[in-house]
C-alpha positions as CSV (number, residue, x, y, z in Angstrom):
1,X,-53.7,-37.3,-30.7
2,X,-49.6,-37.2,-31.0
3,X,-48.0,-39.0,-27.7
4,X,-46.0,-36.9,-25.6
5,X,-43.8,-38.1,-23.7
6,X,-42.0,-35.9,-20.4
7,X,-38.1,-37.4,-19.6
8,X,-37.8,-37.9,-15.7
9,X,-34.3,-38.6,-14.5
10,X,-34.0,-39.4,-10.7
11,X,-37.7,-37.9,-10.5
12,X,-37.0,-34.3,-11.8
13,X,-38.5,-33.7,-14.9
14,X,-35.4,-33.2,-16.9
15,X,-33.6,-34.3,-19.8
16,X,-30.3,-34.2,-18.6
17,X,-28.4,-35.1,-15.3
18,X,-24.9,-34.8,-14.5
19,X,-22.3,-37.4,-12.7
20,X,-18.9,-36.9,-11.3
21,X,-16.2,-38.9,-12.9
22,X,-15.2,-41.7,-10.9
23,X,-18.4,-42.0,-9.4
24,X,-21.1,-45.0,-8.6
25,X,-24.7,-44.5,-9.2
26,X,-27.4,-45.7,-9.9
27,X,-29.8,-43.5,-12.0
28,X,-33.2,-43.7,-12.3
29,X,-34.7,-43.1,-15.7
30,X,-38.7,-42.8,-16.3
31,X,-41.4,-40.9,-18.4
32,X,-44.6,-38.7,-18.1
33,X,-47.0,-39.9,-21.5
34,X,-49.9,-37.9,-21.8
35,X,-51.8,-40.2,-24.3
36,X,-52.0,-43.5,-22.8
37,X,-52.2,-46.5,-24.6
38,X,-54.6,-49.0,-24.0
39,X,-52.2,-52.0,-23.5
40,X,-48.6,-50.5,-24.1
41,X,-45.4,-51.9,-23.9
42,X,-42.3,-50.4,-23.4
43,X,-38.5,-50.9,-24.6
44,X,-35.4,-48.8,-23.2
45,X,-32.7,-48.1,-25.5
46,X,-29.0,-47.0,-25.6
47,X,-27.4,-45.4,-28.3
48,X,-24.1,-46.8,-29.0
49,X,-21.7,-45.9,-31.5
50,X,-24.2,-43.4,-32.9
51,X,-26.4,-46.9,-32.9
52,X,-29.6,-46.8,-30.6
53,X,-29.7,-50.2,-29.9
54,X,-32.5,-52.2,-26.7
55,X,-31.0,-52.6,-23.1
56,X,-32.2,-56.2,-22.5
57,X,-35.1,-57.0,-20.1
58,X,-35.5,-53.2,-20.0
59,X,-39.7,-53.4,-20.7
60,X,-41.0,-51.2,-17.6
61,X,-41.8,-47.4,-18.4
62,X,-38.6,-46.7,-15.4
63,X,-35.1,-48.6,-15.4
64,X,-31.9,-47.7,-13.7
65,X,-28.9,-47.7,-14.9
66,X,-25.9,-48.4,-12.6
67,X,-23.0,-46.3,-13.4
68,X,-19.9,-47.6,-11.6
69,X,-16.1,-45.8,-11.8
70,X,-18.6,-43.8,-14.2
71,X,-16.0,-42.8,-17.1
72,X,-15.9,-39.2,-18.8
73,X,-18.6,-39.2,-21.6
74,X,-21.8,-38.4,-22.8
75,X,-24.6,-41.4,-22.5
76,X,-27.4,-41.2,-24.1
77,X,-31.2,-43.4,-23.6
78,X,-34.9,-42.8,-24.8
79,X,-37.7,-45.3,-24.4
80,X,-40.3,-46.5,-27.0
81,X,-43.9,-46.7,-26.2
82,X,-46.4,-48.5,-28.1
83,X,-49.5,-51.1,-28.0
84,X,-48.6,-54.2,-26.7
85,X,-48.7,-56.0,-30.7
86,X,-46.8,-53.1,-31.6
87,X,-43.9,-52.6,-29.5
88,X,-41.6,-54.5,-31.8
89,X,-43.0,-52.4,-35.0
90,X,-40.9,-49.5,-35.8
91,X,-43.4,-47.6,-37.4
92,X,-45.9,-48.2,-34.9
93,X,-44.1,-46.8,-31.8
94,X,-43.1,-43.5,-30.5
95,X,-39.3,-42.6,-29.3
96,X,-39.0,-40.0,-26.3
97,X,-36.4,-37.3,-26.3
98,X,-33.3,-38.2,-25.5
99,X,-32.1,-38.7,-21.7
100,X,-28.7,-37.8,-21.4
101,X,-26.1,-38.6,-18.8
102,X,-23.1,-36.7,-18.9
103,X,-20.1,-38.0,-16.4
104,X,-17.7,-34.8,-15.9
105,X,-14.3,-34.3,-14.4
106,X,-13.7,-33.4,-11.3
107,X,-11.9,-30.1,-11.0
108,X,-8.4,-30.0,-10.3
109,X,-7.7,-26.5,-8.2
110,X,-4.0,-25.1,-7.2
111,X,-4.3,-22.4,-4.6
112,X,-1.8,-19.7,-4.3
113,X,-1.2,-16.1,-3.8
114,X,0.6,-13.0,-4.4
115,X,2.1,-10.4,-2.8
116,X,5.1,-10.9,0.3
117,X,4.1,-12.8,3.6
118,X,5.1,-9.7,5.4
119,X,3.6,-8.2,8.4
120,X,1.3,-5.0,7.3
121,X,1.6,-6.5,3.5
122,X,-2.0,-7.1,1.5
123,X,-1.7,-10.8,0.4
124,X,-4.3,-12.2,-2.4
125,X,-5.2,-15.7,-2.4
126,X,-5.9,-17.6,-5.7
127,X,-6.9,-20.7,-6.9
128,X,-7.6,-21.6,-10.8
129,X,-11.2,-22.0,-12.2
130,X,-14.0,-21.5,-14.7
131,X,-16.7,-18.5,-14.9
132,X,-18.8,-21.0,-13.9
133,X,-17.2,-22.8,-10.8
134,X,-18.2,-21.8,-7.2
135,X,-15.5,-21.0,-4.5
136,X,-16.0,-21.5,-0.8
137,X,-12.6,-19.8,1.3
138,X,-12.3,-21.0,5.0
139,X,-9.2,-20.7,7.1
140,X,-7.9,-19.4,10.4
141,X,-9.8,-16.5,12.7
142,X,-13.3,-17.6,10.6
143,X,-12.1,-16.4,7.4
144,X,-14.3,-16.9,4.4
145,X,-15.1,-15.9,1.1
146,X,-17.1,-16.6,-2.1
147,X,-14.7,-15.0,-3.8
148,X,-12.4,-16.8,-6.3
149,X,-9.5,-14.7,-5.3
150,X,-9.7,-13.0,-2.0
151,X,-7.8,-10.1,-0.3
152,X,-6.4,-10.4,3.2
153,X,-5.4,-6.2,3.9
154,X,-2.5,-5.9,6.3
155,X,-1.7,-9.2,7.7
156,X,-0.5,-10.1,10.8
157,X,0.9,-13.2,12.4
158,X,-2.7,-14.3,13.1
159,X,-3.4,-15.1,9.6
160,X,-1.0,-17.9,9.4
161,X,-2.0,-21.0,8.9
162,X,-3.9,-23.6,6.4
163,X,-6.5,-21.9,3.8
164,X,-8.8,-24.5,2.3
165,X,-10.8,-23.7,-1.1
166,X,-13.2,-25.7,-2.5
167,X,-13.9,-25.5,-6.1
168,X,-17.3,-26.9,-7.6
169,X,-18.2,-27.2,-11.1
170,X,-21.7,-26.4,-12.9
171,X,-21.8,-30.3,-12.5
172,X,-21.7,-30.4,-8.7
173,X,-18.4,-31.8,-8.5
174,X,-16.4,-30.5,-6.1
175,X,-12.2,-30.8,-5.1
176,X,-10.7,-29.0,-2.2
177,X,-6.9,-27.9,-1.9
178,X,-4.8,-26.0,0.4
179,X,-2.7,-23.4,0.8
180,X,-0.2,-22.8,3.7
181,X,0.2,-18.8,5.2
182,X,2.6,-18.3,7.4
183,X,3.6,-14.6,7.6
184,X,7.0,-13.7,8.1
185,X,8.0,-10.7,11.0
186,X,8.6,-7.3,10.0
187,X,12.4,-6.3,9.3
188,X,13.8,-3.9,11.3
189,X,16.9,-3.0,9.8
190,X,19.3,-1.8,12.0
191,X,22.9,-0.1,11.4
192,X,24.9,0.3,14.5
193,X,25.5,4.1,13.6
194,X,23.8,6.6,12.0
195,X,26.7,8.4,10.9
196,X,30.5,8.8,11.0
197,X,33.9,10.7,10.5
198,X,36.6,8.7,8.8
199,X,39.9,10.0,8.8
200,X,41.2,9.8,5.2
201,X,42.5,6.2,3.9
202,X,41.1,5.2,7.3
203,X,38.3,2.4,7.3
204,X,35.6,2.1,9.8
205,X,33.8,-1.6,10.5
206,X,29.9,-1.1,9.4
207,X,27.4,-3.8,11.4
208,X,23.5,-4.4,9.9
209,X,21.3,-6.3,11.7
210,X,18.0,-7.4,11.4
211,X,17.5,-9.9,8.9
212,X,19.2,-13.3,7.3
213,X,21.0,-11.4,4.2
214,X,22.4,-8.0,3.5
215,X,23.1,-5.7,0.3
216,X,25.1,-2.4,0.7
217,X,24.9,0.3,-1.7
218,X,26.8,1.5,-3.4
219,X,29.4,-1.1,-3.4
220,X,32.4,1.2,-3.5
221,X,35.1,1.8,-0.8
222,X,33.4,-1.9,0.7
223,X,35.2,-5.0,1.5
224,X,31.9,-7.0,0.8
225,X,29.0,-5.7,-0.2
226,X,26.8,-8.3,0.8
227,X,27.7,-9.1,4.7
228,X,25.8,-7.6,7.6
229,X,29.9,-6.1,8.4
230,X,31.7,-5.2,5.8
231,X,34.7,-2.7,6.0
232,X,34.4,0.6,4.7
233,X,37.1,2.9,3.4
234,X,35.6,5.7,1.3
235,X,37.5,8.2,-1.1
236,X,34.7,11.3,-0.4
237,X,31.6,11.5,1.9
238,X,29.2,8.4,1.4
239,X,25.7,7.4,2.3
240,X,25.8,3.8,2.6
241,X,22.0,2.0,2.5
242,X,22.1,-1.5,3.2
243,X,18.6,-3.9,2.1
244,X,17.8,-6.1,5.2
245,X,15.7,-9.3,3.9
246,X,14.5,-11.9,5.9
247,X,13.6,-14.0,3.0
248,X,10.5,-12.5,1.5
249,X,10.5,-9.2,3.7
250,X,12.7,-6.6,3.1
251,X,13.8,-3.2,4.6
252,X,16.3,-0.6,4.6
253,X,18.5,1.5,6.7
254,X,22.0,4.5,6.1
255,X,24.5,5.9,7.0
256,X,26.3,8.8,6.2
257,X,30.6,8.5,6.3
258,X,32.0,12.0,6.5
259,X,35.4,11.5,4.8
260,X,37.5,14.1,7.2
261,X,40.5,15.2,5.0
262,X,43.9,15.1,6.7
263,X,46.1,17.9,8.6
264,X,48.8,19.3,6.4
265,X,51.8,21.8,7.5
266,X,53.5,24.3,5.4
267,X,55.6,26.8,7.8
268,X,56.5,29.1,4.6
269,X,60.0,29.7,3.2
270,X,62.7,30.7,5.2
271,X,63.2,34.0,6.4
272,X,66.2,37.1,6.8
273,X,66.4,40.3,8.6
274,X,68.7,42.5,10.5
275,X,68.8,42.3,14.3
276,X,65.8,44.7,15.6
277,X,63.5,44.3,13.3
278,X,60.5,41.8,12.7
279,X,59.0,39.7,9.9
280,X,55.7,38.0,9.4
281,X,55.8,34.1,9.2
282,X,53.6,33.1,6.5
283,X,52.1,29.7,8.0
284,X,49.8,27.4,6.1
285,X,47.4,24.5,7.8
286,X,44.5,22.6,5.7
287,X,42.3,19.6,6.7
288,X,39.5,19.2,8.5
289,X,38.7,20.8,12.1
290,X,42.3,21.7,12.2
291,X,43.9,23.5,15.1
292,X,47.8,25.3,14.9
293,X,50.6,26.8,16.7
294,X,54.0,27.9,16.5
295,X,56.8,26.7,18.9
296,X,59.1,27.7,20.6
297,X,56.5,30.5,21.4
298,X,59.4,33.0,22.1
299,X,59.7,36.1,20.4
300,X,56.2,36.0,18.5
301,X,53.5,38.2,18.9
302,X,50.8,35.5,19.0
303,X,52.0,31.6,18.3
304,X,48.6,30.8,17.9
305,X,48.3,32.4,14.7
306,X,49.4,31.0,11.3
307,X,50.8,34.7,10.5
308,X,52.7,35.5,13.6
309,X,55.2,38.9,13.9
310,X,58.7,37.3,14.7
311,X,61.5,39.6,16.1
312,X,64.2,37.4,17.4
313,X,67.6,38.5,18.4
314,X,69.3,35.7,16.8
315,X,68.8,32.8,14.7
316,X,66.3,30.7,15.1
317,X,63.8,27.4,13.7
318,X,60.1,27.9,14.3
319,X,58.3,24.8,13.9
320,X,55.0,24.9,12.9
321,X,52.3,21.9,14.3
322,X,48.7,21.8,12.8
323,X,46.6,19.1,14.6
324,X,43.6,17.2,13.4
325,X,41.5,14.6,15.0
326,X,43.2,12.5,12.2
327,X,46.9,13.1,12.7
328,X,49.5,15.8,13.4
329,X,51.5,17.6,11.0
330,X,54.6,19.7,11.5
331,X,56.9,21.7,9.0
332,X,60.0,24.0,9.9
333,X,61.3,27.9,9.4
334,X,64.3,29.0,9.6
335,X,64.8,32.9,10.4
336,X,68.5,34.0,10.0
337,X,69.2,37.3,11.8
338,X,72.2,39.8,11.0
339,X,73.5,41.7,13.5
340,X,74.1,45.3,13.0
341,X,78.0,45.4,14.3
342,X,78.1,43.5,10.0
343,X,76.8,46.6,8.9
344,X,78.6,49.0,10.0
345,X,82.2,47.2,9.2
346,X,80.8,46.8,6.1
347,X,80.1,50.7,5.5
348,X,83.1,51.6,6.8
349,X,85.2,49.4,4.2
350,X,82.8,50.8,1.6
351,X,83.9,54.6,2.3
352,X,87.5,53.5,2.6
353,X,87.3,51.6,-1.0
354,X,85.3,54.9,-2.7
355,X,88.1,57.5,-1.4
356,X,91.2,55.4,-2.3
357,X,89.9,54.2,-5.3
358,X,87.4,56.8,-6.3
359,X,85.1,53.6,-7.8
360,X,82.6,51.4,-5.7
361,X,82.7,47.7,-5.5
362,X,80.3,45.8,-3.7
363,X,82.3,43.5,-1.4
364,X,81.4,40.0,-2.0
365,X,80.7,39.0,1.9
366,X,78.3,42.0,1.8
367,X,75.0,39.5,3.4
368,X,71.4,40.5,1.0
369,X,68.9,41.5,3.3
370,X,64.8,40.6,3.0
């Protein structure tokens, strides 16, 4: 009947046993045979160099072998069974299976995560790994997970702290590392106004808050884009958004710059007309939220309009004042009046000049009327 012999390592019925590297051991090595000899004898053996060669004084059907600082490899043993005469007879024995003893590295995890430490962000943790590693998550408020790379969903400041991970290999061997959390607050980024009118060429101090650094957009019309105060003077009407950070959190705040345009005065060109009788002043005024009036108010039917009837009696300078909340503007008309004793001197001489001369000249002080 063929001998067959069962490998037992550390009293499980295996063939092959795992150690961690680094580790001391001492492992226990024995057999099952299920046809007994009558006297048999025993010899343990050790392949080396592809070489099984006897372990010395190892003659019992168990031995132990000690590993210590055991080194990354693959060791392999059997034992040889056989009569007592024969033991020492290669053909007369019989060889087990081999026993193999495989030392294996520890594993070497790096935890991290993804995603911003920002309050209401989802985080992941992760630590490297192979398919088939276990994973044991613990850290603050009971937190754990199987998982190799667990989600935390809208974190809050009392996630912070250390996460541990354990990592363990299909050998058993196990390393632990850490990862710190510490959440960061929410920004709240503030602008001290939500919106403005600026005059023209006329700047207005901006002031974020909120955060540790700042980046205004756009950049135009800004002494520094990237303070919490820069100056702004804008050419046209601007929505400034600034990017509050903190570090890793970031938000965002405006505001709109109304870019008011400046008063302007134009009192028209200068006016003639013959005592008695009126003329429209032909005022014009453009800005922004502009208000106008005519001074002195004498003699005009309504000052406050920019097309006002004048009928003075004599010569005279209206000025014209158009007001802004930006600045005041004024321009000037003058209105020459002729008074009608002119006229009729003037007509007379005319009829004097047709009868004695039978021709008509136009006299040369003769004033053209509008």
């Amino acid at each position: 009947m063929r001998t067959k012999i069962k490998p037992i390592i550390n009293n499980n019925v295996v063939s092959v046993a795992d150690l961690c590297e680094g580790q001391n051991s001492a492992v226990n090595l024995s057999a099952q045979v299920s046809n007994a000899y009558t006297n048999p004898a025993y010899q343990w053996q050790e392949r080396s160099n592809g070489i099984w060669k006897d372990i010395a004084g190892q003659d019992k059907i168990q031995t132990t072998i000690n590993f210590a600082n055991a080194q990354l490899g693959s060791y392999q043993y059997r034992i040889l069974i056989a009569e007592q005469q024969n033991i020492n007879s290669p053909s007369c024995r019989v060889a087990s299976s081999d026993f193999t003893i495989n030392v294996v590295a520890y594993p070497n995890p790096k935890a991290s995560f993804s995603g911003t430490l920002c309050v209401g962000s989802d985080i992941q943790l992760q630590v490297n790994g192979n398919p088939s590693d276990t994973f044991k998550w613990t850290g603050p408020n009971a937190f754990s997970s199987n998982l190799q790379n667990p989600s935390i969903n809208k974190v809050s400041a009392n996630v912070n702290g250390l996460y541990t991970v354990e990592v363990k290999n299909a050998a058993g061997c196990a390393k632990t590392t850490q990862i710190n959390i510490q959440v960061l607050p929410q920004v709240n980024a503030k602008i001290n106004i939500a919106s403005s009118d600026v005059c023209a060429g006329s700047s207005i101090q901006l002031s974020a808050s909120g955060g540790t650094s700042y980046r205004w957009l756009p950049v135009e019309g800004l002494s520094d884009p990237n303070i919490a105060n820069p100056i702004a003077t804008p050419l046209q009407n601007t929505n400034y958004t600034v990017t509050v950070s903190n570090g890793n959190c970031a938000a965002t705040a405006s505001v709109q710059l109304n870019v008011l345009k400046l008063a302007l005065a134009d009192a028209g060109e200068d006016k003639k007309l013959l005592f008695g009788q009126s003329v429209a002043l032909n005022g014009k005024a453009t800005g922004d939220n502009v208000t106008y009036s005519w001074s002195p108010t004498t003699f005009l039917d309504d000052p406050t309009k920019l097309h006002p009837i004048a009928s003075p009696p004599k010569d005279i300078t209206y000025t014209l004042t158009v007001k802004s909340g930006c600045n005041v503007a004024v321009d000037e008309v003058f209105v020459k009046v002729y008074p009608k004793i002119e006229i009729l001197i003037l007509l007379h001489q005319m009829e004097m000049e047709l009868t004695i001369n039978g021709t008509f000249r136009l006299p040369k002080h003769l004033p053209i009327l509008n």
